[in-house]
VEXBA-19963 format. One record per residue (C-alpha): x, y, z; residue number from 0. Coordinates in Angstrom, 2 decimals. Example, Ala and Ser with C-alpha at 12.3 -4.5 7.8 and 13.67 -1.06 7.14 Angstrom:
// residues 2
R, c1, c2, c3, seq
R, 12.30, -4.50, 7.80, 0
R, 13.67, -1.06, 7.14, 1
// end
This chain:
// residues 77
R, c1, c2, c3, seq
R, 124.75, 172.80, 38.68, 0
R, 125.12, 176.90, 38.33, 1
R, 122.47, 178.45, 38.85, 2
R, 121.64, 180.86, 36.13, 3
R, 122.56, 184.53, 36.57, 4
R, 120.43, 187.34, 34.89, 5
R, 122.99, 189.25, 32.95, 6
R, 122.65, 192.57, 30.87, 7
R, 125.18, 193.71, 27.52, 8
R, 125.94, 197.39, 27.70, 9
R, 128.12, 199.41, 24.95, 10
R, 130.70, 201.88, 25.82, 11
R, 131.95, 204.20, 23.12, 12
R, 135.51, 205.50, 23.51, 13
R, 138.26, 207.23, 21.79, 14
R, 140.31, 204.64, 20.08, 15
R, 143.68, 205.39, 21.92, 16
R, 141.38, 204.56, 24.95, 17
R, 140.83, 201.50, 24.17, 18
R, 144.06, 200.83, 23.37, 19
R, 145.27, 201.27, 26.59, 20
R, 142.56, 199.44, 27.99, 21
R, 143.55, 196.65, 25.63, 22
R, 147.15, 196.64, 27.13, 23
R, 145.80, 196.80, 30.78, 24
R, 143.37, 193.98, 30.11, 25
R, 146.71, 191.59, 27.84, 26
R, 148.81, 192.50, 31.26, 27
R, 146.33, 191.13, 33.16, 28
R, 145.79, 188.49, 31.20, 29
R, 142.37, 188.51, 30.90, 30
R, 139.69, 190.14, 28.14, 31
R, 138.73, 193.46, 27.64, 32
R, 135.06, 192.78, 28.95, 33
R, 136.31, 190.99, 31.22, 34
R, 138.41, 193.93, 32.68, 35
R, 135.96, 196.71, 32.14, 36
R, 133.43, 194.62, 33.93, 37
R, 136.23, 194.12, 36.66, 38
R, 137.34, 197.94, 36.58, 39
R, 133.75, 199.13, 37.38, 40
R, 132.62, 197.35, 39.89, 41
R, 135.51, 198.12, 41.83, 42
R, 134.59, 201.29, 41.46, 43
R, 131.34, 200.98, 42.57, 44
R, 132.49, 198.88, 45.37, 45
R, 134.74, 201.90, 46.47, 46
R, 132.04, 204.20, 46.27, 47
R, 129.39, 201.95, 48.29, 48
R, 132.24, 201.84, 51.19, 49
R, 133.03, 205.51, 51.07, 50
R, 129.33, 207.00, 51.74, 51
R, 128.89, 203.82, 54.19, 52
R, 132.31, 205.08, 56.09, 53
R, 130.70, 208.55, 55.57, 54
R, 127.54, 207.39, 57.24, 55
R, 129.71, 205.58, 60.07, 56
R, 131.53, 209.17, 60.78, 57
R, 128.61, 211.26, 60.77, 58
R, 126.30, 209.11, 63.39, 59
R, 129.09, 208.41, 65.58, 60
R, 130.79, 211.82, 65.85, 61
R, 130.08, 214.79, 68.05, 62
R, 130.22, 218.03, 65.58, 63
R, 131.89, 220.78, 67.89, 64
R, 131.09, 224.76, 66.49, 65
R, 133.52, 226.39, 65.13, 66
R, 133.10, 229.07, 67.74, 67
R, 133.58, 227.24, 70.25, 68
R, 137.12, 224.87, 69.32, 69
R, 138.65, 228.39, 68.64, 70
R, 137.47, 229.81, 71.95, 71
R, 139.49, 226.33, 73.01, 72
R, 142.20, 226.59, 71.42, 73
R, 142.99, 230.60, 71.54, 74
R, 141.28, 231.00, 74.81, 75
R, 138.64, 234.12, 74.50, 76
// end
């Protein structure tokens, strides 16, 4: 048996050509429009999680070097 998941209906307004191509994207893929909206955005959100976590990543496990001092490296003073 499934368990039950808690689900919430949303409603996106949208210029009609828009849709359209939505609609086409969605056919192609041969599922429904909610269906590939739903898809579509949580993607998206996915991305966005794994971008500030690779941010995060960067930023505790790099040194940050001055300015001053990689051009003192680099052109000698």
């Amino acid at each position: 048996m499934r368990a039950k998941i808690k689900t919430t209906t949303t409603t996106i307004r949208m210029p009609e050509d828009e849709y359209k191509d939505v609609k086409e994207l969605a056919e192609f893929e041969g599922v429904t429009v909610s269906k590939y909206m739903r898809h579509v955005i949580i993607e998206r959100v996915n991305d966005t999680k794994d971008y500030e976590e690779g941010m995060k990543v960067l930023e505790q496990n790099n040194e940050q070097i001055p300015r001053e001092e990689v051009l003192r490296e680099v052109l000698g003073d």
